[in-house]
C-alpha positions in Angstrom: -25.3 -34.2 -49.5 -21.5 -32.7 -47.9 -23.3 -29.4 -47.0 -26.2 -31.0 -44.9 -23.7 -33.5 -43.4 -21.3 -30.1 -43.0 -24.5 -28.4 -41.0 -25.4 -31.2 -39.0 -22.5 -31.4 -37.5 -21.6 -27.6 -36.9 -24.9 -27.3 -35.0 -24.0 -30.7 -33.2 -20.6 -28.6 -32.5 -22.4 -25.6 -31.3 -25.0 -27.7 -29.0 -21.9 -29.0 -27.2 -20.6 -25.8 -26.6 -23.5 -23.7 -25.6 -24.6 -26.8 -23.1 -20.9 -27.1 -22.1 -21.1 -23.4 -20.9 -23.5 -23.6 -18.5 -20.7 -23.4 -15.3 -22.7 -22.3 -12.8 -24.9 -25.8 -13.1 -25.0 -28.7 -10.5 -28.5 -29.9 -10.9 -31.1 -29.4 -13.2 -33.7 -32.1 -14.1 -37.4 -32.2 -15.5 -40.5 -34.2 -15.2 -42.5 -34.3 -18.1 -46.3 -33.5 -17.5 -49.1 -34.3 -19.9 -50.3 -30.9 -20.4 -52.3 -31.2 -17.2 -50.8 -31.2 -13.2 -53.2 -33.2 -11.3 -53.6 -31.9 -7.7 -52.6 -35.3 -6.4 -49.5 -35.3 -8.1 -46.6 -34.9 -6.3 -43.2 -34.3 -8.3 -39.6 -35.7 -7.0 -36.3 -34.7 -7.4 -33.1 -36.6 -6.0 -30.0 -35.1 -6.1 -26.6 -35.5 -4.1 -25.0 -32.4 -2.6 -21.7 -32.9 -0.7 -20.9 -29.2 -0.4 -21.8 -28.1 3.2 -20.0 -24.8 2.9 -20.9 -22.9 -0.4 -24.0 -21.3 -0.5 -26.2 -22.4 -3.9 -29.7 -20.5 -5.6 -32.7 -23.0 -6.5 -34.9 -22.3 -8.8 -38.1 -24.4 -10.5 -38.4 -23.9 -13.6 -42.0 -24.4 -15.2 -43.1 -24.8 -18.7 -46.5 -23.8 -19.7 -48.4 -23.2 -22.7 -51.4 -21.0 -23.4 -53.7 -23.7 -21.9 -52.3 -22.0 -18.2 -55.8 -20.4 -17.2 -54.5 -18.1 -13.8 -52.5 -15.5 -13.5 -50.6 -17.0 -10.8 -49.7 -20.1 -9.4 -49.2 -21.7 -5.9 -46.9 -24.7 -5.3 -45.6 -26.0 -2.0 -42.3 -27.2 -1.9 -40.7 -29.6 1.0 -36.7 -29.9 0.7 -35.4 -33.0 3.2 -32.6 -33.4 4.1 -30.0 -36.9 4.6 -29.4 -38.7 7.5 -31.4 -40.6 10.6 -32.5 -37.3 12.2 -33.4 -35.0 9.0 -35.3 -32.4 8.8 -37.7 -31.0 5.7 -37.9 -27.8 4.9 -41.4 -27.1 3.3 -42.5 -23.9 1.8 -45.7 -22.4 -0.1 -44.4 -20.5 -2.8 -46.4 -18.2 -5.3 -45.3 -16.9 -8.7 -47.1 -14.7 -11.0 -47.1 -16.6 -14.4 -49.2 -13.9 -16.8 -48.8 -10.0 -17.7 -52.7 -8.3 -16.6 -53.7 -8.6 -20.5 -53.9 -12.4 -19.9 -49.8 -13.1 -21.7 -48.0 -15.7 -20.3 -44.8 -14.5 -18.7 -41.5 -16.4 -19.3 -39.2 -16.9 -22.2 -39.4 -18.8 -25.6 -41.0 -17.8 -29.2 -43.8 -20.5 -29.3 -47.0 -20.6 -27.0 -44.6 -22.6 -24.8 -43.2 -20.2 -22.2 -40.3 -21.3 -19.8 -40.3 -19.5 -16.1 -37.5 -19.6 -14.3 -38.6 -18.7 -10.7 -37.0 -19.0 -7.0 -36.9 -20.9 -4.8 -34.5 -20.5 -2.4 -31.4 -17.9 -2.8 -28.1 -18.2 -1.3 -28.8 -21.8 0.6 -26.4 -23.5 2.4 -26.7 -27.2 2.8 -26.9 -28.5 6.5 -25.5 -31.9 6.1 -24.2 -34.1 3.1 -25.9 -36.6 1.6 -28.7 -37.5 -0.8 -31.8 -34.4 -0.8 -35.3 -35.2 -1.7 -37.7 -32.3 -2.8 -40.8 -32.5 -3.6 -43.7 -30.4 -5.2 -47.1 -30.4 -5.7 -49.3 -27.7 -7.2 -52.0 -25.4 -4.9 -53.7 -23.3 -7.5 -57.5 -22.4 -6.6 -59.9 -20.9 -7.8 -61.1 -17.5 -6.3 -63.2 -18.2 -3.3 -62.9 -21.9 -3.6 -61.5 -24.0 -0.5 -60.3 -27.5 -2.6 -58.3 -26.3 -5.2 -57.9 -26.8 -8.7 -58.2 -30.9 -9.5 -56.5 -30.8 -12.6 -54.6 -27.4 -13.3 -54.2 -27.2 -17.4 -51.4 -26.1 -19.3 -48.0 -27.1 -17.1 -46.2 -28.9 -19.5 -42.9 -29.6 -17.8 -41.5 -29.1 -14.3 -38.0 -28.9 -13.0 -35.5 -28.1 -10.7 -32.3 -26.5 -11.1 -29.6 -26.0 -9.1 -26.9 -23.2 -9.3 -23.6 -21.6 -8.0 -23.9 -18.5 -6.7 -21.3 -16.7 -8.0 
């Protein structure tokens, strides 16, 4: 019974350290998905950034399992800013998410991949204040003009903000 309590807390030791390292970190958040990203969903982040003179990267990070049935995917991503006269930022971004023999690309052992994927390098925030972003997914099919309804296989989404360094 001492030597599990002994290993539970070493790895309880060694979580707080390896999350404690993370120095280049000033936001980083996820929403939860249910496997499936429906077309008219439309993910937000919230974050408060009073640095108007440091330039920071952005990255979304995406989790995705072998459900993911493209190659790529398309998001559009609108960044607003604070204040009365604010304006939003919106791009349409597209990542490649699978190797040409159909693997997923990203890290992690299971059929769970994590992407790490840009967004916007070496920003520098206009004013300071609270900043929305939003996303929503674009994927379509090949030739087709709505898009994918319900795109399979996005498990988590998030947004992660860094030093540059």
């Amino acid at each position: 019974m001492h030597l599990k309590k002994t290993n539970i807390l070493g790895l309880a030791i060694l979580a707080v350290f390896f999350f404690s390292c993370d120095k280049t970190r000033v936001f980083d958040e996820y929403k939860k998905l249910d496997g499936t990203w429906k077309k008219a969903d439309t993910l937000h982040f919230t974050f408060e950034q009073n640095d108007t003179i440091n330039p920071y990267h952005l990255f979304l990070n995406v989790r995705n399992n072998n459900d993911y049935p493209f190659s790529n995917m398309y998001v559009i991503v609108s960044l607003k800013e604070p204040g009365e006269k604010a304006t939003t930022k919106v791009d349409t971004l597209e990542y490649l998410m699978a190797n040409p023999d159909g693997s997923l690309l990203g890290e992690g052992f299971s059929d769970v991949k994590e992407s790490k994927l840009w967004y916007l390098e070496n920003f520098k925030f206009n004013r300071a204040g609270k900043y929305n972003v939003e996303v929503v997914q674009a994927v379509r099919e090949t030739g087709d003009i709505e898009g994918v309804e319900d795109l399979r296989g996005i498990t988590e989404l998030g947004l992660r903000i860094e030093k540059t360094k």
